[in-house]
Structures are given as C-alpha cells and as structure tokens.
Backbone as CSV, one residue per row, in Angstrom:
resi,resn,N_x,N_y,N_z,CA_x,CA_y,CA_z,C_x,C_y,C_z
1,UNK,0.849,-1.180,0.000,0.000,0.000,0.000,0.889,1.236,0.000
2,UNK,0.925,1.419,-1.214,1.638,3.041,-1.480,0.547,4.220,-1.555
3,UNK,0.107,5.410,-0.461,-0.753,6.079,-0.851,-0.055,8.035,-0.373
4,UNK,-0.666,8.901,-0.905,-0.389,10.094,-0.384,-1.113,11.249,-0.618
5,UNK,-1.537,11.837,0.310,-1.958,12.333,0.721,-1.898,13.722,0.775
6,UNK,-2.627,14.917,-0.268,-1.975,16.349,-0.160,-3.248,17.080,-0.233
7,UNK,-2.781,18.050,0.368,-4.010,19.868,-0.048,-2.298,20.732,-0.513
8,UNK,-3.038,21.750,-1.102,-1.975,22.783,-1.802,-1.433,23.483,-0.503
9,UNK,-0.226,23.764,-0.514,0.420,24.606,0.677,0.201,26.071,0.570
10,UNK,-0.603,26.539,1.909,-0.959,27.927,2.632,0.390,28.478,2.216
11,UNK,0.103,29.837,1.567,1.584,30.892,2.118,1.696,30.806,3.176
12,UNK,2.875,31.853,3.630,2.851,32.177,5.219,1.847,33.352,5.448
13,UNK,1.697,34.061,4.414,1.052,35.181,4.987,-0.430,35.039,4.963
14,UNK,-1.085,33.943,4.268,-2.457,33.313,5.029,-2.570,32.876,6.294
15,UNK,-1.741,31.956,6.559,-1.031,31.351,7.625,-1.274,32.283,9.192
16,UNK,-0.317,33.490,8.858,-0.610,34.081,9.853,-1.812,35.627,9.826
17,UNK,-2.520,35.956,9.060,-3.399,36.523,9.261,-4.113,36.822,10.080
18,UNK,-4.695,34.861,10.744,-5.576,35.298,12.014,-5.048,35.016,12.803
19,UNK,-3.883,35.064,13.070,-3.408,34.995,14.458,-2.763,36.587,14.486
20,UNK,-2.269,37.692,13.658,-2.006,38.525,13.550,-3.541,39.200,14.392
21,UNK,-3.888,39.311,13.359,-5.462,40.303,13.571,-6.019,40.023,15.301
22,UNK,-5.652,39.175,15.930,-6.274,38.469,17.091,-5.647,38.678,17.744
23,UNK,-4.225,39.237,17.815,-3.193,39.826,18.609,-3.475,41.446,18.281
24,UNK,-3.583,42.117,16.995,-4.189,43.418,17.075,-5.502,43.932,17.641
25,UNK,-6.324,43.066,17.667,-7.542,42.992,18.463,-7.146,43.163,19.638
26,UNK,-6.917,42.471,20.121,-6.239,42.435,21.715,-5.415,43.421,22.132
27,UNK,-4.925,43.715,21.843,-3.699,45.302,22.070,-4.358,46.068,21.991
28,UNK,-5.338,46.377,20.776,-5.914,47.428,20.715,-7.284,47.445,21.683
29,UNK,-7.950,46.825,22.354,-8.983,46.595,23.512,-7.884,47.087,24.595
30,UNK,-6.959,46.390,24.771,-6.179,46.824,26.127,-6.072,48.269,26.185
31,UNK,-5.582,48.501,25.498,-5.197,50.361,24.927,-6.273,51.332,25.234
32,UNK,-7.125,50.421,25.146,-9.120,51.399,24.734,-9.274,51.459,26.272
33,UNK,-9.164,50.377,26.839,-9.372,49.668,28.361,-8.886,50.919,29.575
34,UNK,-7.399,50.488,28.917,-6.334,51.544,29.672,-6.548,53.092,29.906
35,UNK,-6.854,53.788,28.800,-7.111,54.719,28.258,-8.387,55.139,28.927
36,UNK,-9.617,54.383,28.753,-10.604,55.046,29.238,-10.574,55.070,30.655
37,UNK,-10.021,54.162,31.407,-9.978,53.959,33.240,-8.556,55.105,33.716
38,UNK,-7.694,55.898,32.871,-7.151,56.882,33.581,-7.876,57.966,33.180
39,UNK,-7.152,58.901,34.171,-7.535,60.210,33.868,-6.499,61.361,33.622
40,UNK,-6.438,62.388,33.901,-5.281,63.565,32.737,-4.071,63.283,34.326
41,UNK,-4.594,63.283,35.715,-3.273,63.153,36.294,-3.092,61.869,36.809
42,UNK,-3.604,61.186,36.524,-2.831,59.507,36.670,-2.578,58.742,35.761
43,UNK,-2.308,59.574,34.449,-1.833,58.846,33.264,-0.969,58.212,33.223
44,UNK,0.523,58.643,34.035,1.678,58.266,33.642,1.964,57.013,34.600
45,UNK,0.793,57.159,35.878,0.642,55.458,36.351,0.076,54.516,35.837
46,UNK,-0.966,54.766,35.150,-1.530,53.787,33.852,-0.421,53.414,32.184
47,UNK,0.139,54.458,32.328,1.400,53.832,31.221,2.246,52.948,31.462
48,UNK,2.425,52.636,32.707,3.168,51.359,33.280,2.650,50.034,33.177
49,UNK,1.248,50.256,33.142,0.285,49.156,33.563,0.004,48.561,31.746
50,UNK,-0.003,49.733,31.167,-0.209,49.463,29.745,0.799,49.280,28.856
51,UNK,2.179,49.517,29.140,3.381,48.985,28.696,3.438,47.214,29.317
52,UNK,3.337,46.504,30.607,3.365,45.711,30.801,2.434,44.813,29.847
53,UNK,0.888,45.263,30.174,0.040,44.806,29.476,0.506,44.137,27.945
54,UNK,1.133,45.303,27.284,1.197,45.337,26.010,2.095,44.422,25.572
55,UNK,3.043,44.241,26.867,4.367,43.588,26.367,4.204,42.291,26.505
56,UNK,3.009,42.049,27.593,2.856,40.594,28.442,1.757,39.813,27.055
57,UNK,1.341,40.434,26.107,0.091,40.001,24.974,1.115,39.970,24.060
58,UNK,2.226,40.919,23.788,2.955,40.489,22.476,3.530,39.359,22.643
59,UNK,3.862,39.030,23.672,5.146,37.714,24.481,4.059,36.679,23.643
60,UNK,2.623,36.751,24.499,2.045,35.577,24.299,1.318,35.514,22.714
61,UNK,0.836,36.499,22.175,0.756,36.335,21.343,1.791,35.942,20.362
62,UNK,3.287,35.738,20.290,4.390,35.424,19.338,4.752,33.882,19.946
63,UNK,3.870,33.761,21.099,3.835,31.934,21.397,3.011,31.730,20.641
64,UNK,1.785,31.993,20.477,0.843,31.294,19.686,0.970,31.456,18.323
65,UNK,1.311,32.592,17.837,1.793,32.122,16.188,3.347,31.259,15.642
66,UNK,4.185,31.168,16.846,5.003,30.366,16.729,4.611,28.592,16.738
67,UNK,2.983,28.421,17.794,2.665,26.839,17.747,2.145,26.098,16.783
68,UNK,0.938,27.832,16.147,-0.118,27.523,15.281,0.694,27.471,14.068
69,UNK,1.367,28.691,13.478,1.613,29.083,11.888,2.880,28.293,11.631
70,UNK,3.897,28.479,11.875,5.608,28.614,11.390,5.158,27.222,10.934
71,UNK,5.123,25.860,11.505,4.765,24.869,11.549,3.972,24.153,10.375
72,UNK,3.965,24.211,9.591,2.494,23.635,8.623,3.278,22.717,7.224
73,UNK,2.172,21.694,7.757,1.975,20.147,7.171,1.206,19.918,6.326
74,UNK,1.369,19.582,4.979,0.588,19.834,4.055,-0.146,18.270,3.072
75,UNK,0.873,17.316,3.402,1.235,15.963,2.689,1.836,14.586,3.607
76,UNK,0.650,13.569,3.618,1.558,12.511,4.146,1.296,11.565,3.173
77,UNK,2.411,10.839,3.223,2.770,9.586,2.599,2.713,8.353,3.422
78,UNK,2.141,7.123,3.134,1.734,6.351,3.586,2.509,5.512,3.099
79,UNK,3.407,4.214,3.426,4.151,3.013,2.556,3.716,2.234,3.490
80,UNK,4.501,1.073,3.374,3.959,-0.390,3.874,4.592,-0.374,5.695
81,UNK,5.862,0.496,5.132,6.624,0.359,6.732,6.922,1.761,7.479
82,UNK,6.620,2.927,6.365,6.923,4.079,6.614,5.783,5.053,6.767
83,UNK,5.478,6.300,6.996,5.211,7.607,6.929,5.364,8.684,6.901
84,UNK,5.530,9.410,5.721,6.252,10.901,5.876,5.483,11.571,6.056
85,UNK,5.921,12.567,6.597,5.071,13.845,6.422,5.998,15.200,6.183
86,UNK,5.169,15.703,5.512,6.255,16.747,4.504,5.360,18.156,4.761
87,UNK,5.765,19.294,4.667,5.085,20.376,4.651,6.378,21.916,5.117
88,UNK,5.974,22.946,5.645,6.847,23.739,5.683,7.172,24.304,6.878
89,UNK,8.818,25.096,7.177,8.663,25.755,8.662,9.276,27.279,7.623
90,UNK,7.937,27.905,8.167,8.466,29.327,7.436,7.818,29.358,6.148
91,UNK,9.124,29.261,5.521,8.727,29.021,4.268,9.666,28.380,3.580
92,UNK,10.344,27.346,4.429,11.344,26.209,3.690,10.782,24.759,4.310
93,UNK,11.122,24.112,3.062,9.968,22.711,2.730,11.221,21.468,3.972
94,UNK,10.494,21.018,4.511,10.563,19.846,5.698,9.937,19.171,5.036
95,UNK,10.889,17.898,5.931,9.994,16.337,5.672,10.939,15.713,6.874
96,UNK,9.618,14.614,7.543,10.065,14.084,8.514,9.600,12.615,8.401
97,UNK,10.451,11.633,8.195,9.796,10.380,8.282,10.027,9.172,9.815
98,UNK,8.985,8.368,9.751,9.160,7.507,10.766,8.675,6.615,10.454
99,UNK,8.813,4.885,11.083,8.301,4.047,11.078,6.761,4.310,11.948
100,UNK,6.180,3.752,11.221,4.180,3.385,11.549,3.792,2.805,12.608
101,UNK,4.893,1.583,13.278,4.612,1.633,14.184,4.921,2.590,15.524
102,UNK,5.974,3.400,15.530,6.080,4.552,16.427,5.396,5.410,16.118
103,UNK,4.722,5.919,15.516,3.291,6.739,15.503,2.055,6.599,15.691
104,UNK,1.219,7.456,16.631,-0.304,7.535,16.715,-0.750,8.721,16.068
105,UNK,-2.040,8.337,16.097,-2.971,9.362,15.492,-4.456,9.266,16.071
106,UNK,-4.620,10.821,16.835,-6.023,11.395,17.326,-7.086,12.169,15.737
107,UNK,-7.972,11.649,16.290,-9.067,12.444,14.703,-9.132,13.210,16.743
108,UNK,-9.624,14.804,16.257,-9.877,15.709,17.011,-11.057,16.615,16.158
109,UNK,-12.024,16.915,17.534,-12.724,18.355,16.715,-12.608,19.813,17.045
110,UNK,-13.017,20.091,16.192,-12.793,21.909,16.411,-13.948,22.799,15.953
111,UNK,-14.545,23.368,17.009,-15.608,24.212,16.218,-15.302,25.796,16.126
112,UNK,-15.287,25.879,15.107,-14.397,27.124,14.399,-15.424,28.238,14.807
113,UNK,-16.943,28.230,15.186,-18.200,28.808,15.543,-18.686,28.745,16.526
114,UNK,-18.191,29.386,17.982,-18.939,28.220,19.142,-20.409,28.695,19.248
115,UNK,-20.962,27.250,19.416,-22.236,27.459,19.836,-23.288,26.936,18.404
116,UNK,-22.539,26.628,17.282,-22.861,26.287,15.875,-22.659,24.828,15.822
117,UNK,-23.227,23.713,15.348,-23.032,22.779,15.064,-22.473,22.778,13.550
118,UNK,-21.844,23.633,13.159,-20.384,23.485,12.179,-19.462,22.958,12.595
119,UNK,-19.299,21.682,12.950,-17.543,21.097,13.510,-16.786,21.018,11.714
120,UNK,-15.557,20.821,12.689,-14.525,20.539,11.408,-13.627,19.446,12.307
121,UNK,-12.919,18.713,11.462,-12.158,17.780,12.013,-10.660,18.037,11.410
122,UNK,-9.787,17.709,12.528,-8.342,17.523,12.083,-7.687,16.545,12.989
123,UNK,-6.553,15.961,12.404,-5.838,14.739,12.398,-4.706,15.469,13.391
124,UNK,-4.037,14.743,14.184,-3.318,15.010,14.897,-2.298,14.061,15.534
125,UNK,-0.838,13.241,14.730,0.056,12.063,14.458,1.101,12.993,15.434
126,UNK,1.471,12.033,16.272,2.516,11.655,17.480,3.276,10.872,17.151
127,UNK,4.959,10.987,17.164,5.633,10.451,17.441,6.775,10.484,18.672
128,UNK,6.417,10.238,19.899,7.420,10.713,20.773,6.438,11.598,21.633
129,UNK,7.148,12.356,22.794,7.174,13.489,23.316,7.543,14.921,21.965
130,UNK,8.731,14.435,21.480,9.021,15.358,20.596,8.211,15.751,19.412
131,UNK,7.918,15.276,18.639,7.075,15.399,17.126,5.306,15.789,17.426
132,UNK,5.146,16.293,16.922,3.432,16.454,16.678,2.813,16.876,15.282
133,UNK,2.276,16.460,14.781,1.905,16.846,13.494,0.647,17.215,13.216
134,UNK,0.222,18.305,12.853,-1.527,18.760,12.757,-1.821,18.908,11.495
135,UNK,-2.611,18.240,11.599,-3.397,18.109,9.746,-5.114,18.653,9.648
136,UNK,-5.375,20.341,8.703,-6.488,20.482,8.873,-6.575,21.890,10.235
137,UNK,-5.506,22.121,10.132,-6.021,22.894,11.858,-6.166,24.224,11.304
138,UNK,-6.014,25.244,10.008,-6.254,25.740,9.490,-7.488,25.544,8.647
139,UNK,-8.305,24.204,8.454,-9.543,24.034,8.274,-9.271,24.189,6.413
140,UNK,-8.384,23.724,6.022,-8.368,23.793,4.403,-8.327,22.598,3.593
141,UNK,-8.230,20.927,4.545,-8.245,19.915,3.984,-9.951,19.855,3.983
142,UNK,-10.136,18.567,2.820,-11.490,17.914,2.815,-11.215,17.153,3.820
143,UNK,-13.195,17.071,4.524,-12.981,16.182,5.159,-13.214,14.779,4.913
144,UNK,-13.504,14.295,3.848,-13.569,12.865,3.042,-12.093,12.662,3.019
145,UNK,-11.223,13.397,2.847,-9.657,13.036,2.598,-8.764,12.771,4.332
146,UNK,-9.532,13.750,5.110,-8.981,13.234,6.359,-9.613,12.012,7.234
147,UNK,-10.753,11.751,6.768,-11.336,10.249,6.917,-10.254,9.247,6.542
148,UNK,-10.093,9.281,4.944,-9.168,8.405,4.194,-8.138,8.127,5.027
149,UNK,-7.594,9.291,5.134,-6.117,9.196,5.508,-6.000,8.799,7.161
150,UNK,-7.281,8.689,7.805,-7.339,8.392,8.980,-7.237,6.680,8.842
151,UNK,-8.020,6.339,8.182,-8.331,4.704,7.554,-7.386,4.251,7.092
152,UNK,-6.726,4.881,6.597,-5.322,3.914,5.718,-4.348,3.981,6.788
153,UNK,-4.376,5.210,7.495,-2.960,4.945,8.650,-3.225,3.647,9.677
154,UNK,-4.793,3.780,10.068,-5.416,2.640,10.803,-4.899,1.053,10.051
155,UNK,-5.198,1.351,9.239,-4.953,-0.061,8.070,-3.524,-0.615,8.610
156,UNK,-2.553,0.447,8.131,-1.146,-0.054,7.621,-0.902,-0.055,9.066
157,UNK,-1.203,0.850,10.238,-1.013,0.484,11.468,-1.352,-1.297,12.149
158,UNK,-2.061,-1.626,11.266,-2.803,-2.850,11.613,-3.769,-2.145,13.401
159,UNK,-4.316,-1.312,13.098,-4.966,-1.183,14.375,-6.518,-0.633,14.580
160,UNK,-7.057,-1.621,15.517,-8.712,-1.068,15.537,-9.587,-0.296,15.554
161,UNK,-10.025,0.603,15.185,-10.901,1.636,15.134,-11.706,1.907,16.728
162,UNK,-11.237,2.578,17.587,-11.582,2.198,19.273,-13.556,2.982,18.711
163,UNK,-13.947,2.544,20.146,-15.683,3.321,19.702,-15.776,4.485,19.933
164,UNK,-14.871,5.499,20.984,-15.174,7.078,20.419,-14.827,7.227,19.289
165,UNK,-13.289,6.581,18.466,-13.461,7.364,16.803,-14.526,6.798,16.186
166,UNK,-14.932,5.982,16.351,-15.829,5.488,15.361,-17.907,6.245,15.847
167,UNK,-17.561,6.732,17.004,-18.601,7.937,17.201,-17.958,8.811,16.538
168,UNK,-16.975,9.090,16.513,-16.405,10.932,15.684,-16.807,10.513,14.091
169,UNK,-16.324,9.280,13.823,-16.148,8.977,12.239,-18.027,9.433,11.524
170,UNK,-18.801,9.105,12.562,-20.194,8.746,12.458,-20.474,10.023,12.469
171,UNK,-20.084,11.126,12.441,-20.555,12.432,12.936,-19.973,13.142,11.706
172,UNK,-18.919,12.618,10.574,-18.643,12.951,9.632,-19.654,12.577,8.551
C-alpha cells in the first residue's frame, strides 16, 4: 500500500493573518481599556500598567503564532513500513519520516463557531514526546480526505478503530 496524501500549501502570509489580527484585536482593547480607566493626572501610572500589558500580549501572542503558523503540514505519505510527512517551517519545505509503528494518530474536533453545530475535524500524528503533526487545523483539507487518511494509517497500522473514533467517524 503506497498512498499520499496532499491539499496545496498555505503561504505564510495566510497562515498568519488570524493569528495577527487576534493579537491586534487584543492590544488594541487593552489600549481602549487603559485609556478610558485613567484620567489627565494619573496617566503616567496607567502607562506602566499598559506597557506591561502590552508587552505581556505580544510575548504571548508570538507563542501562539510560533505553535499555530511557522509549523504547517501539508502531505503525508503512507508506505507499507513508513510515513512521511512533509510540509513547511516558514517558508522552507521539511519532511520528517518515521516508522508506523512509532506513531499515533487522534481524529480531534474543532468548532471554528462556538455554539454552531459546524464542527470541522483535524488529524493530529505523534511520534514521541518530541514530534506532533496537525493536519487540517487551518480548516483547508477535505474532510472525506482526512477520513481516508485516517483509515489507511489505521490499516497499515494494523490497528482497531476504538468506539469514540468510530462515534467521531459517524458524525462525519
């Protein structure tokens, strides 16, 4: 069983869009926040509070586009004994392979709408403590193709379909 598995690769600058905008959102509420709770002579004690602020959201916001974006997986390859997975950091092309049996794989959901019964599903392959691989977490694969590719890893894994995936599978 030779099979593989692709969607077209995101720029970076799709990539990070919404995690950009969601960090400008946020700065700019803090700012509004800050701003409206001083007044003309306790400004320059609220500039402390809003320099921290500002600095303590950029910190975390440049964690989260460092977990979500830099990172992105676009293609796996499936063989009899192997699995690659190939995709980009930045914008230079990676590939990481391992044997099938040192890898798992979670089907996970995500509702991109809360409160909407719009789910989306993405794949999520472990190897180690170290490796993690997210497939879909940008919401741009089909989901008939991340079924597939859930089924064939199951296959070549030689391993059973437990009954929550096969409640998740049922919900696709």
């Amino acid at each position: 069983m030779h099979k593989i598995y692709s969607e077209d690769p995101l720029p970076l600058k799709r990539r990070l869009r919404k995690p950009l905008s969601i960090l400008g959102i946020n700065i700019f509420v803090s700012l509004v926040f800050v701003l409206l709770q001083s007044t003309s002579y306790t400004l320059h004690k609220y500039l402390y509070v809003l320099a921290g602020l500002l600095v303590f959201q950029f910190i975390l916001g440049l964690i989260y586009i460092t977990q979500t974006t830099l990172h992105y997986y676009h293609e796996v390859e499936i063989d009899e004994e192997y699995i690659t997975f190939r995709g980009q950091h930045i914008n230079k092309s990676i590939s990481y392979k391992f044997k099938i049996k040192h890898v798992n794989v979670q089907l996970r959901i995500r509702n991109p709408r809360a409160g909407k019964s719009n789910y989306k599903y993405y794949l999520e392959f472990t190897s180690g403590k170290k490796y993690k691989f997210s497939f879909n977490r940008h919401l741009n694969w089909d989901q008939q193709a991340l079924l597939d590719l859930f089924n064939d890893f199951k296959i070549a894994k030689d391993e059973h379909i437990t009954l929550d995936e096969k409640y998740l599978l049922n919900e696709l």
